[in-house]
C-alpha positions in Angstrom: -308.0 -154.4 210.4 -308.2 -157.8 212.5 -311.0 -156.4 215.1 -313.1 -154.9 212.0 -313.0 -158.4 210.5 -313.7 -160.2 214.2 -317.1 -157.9 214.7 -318.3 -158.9 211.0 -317.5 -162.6 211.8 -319.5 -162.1 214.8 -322.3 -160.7 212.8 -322.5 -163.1 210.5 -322.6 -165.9 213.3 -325.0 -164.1 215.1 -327.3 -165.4 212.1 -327.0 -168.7 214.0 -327.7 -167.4 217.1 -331.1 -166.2 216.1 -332.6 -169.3 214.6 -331.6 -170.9 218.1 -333.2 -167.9 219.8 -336.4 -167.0 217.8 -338.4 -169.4 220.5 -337.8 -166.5 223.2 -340.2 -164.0 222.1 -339.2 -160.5 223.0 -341.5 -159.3 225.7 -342.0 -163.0 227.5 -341.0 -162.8 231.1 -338.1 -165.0 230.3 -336.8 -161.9 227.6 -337.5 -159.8 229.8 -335.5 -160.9 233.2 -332.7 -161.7 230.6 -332.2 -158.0 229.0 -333.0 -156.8 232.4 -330.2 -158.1 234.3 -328.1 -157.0 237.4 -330.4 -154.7 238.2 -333.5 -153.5 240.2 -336.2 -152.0 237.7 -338.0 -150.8 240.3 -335.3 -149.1 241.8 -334.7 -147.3 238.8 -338.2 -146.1 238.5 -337.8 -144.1 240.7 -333.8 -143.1 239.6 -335.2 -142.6 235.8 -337.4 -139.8 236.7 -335.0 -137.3 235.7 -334.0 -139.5 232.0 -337.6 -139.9 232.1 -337.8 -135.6 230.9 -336.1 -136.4 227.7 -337.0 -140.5 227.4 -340.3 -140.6 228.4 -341.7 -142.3 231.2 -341.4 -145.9 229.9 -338.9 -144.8 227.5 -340.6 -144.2 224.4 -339.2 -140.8 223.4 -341.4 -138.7 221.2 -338.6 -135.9 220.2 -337.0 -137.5 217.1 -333.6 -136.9 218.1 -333.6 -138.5 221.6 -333.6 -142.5 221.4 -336.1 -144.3 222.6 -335.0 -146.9 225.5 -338.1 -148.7 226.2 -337.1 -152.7 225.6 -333.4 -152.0 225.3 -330.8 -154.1 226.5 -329.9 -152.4 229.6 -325.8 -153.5 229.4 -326.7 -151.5 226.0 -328.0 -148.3 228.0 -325.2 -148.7 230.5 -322.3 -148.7 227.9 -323.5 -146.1 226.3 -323.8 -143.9 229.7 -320.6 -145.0 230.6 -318.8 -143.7 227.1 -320.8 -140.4 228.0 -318.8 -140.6 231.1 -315.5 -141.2 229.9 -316.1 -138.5 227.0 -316.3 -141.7 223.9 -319.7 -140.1 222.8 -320.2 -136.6 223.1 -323.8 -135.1 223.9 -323.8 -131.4 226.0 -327.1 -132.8 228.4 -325.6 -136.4 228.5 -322.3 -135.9 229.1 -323.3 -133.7 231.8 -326.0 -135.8 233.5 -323.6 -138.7 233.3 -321.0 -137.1 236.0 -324.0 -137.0 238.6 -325.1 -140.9 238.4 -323.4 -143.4 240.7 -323.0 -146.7 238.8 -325.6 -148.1 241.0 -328.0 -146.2 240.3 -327.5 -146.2 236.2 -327.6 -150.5 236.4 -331.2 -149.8 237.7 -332.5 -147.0 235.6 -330.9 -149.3 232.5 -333.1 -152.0 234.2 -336.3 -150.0 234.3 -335.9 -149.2 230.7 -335.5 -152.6 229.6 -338.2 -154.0 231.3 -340.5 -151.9 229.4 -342.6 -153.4 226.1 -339.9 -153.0 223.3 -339.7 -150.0 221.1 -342.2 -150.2 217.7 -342.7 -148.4 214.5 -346.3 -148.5 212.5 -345.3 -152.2 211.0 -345.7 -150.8 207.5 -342.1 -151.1 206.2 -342.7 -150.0 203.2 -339.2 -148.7 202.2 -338.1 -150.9 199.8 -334.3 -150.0 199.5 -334.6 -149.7 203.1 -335.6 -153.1 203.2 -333.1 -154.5 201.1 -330.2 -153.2 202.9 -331.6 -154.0 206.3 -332.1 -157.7 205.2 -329.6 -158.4 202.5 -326.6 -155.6 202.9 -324.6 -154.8 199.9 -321.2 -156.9 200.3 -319.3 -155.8 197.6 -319.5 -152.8 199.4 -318.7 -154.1 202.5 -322.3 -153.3 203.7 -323.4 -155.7 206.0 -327.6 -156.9 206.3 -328.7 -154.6 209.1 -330.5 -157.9 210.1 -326.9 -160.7 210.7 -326.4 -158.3 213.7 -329.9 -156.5 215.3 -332.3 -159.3 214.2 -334.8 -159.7 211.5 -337.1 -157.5 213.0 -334.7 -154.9 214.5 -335.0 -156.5 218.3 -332.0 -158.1 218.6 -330.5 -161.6 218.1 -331.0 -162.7 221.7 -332.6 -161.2 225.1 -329.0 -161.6 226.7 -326.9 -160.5 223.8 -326.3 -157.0 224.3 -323.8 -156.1 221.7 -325.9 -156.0 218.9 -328.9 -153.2 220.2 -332.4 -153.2 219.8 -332.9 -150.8 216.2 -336.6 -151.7 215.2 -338.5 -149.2 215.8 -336.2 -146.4 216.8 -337.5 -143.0 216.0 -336.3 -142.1 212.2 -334.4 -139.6 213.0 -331.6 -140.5 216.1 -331.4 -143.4 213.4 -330.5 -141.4 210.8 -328.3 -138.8 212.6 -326.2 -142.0 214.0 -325.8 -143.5 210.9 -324.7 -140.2 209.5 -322.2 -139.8 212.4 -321.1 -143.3 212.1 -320.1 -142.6 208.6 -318.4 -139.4 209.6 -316.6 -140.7 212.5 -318.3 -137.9 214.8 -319.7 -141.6 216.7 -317.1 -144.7 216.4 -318.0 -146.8 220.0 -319.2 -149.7 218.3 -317.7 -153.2 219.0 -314.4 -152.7 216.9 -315.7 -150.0 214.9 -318.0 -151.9 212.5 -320.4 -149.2 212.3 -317.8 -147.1 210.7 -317.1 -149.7 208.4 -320.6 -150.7 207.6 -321.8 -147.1 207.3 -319.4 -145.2 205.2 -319.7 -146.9 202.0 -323.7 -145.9 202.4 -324.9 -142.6 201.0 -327.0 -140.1 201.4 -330.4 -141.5 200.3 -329.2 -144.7 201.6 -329.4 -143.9 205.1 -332.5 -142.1 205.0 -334.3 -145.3 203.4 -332.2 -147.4 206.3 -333.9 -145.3 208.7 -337.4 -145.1 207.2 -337.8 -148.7 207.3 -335.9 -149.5 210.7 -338.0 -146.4 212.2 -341.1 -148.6 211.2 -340.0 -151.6 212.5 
């Protein structure tokens, strides 16, 4: 399992990352132009409106099951599109809207979205196993600290480092029906499937805790 072992290496030296990252807060014009990138945010305004029915208008979904965007990386948003193209995730509405959306016009709605504030939860984190697992993992079990890959707040290690996505503050639910498909394999298009491997040594009350406190972030 060489690439499973690669993606926790990169994790775990991600950790790095951060402490040489942590001066570029998260919603500084700097962050922002970073996650941004090729594309034209205001272009996509206007492209978005029809993600915006589901989304929201700046990307902060209110239906539990429908991820919020706002503040994500938007080579995040654009590989996940493009796996709804190619059939790698399945989702009825998605992998239907993704056939009518040049690649143009995706780069700037995944521009739009990630120029908005980033995603937040209430700040209470009050999940305590949640907690635990988010910042310290379980490695006898093979579970990694939520936190060596997505930040210690859930934002991300880096504006520009869009392997790892923004988490904190994802609505509960999408974070607990991924987590539950990662386990199951229903979902495995993570950077050499260490979503799988993180997520299927965690059970049942695991997850929901994981998702409480990220939800909250």
């Amino acid at each position: 399992m060489p690439i499973v072992r690669n993606s926790i290496l990169a994790c775990l030296t991600s950790l790095v990352l951060l402490l040489t990252t942590q001066a570029i807060a998260s919603d500084t014009p700097e962050a922002i132009k970073l996650r941004i990138g090729k594309g034209d945010p205001v272009a996509g305004a206007m492209s978005s409106q029809l993600c915006q029915g589901c989304h929201g208008e700046t990307g902060n979904s209110v239906e539990g099951l429908i991820p919020r965007l706002a503040g994500q990386y938007s080579d995040y948003i654009a590989k996940q599109f493009r796996n709804y193209q190619t059939g790698a995730r399945e989702h009825q509405i998605m992998n239907a809207m993704s056939q009518i959306i040049s690649d143009a016009e995706l780069m700037d709605i995944s521009a739009y979205f990630a120029s908005q504030k980033q995603m937040s939860g209430d700040g209470k984190g009050g999940n305590t196993t949640g907690k635990n697992l988010f910042a310290k993992g379980d490695m006898a079990r093979g579970v990694l600290p939520c936190a060596s890959c997505h930040g210690v707040k859930g934002k991300g290690q880096a504006p520009d480092v869009s392997d790892f996505p923004v988490i904190g503050g994802q609505n509960q639910a999408y974070l607990k029906a991924q987590l539950q498909n990662w386990r199951s394999g229903a979902r495995s298009n993570s950077a050499g499937g260490v979503m799988n491997q993180v997520a299927k040594s965690l059970t049942d009350d695991e997850i929901q805790a994981l998702s409480e406190y990220v939800s909250s972030l």
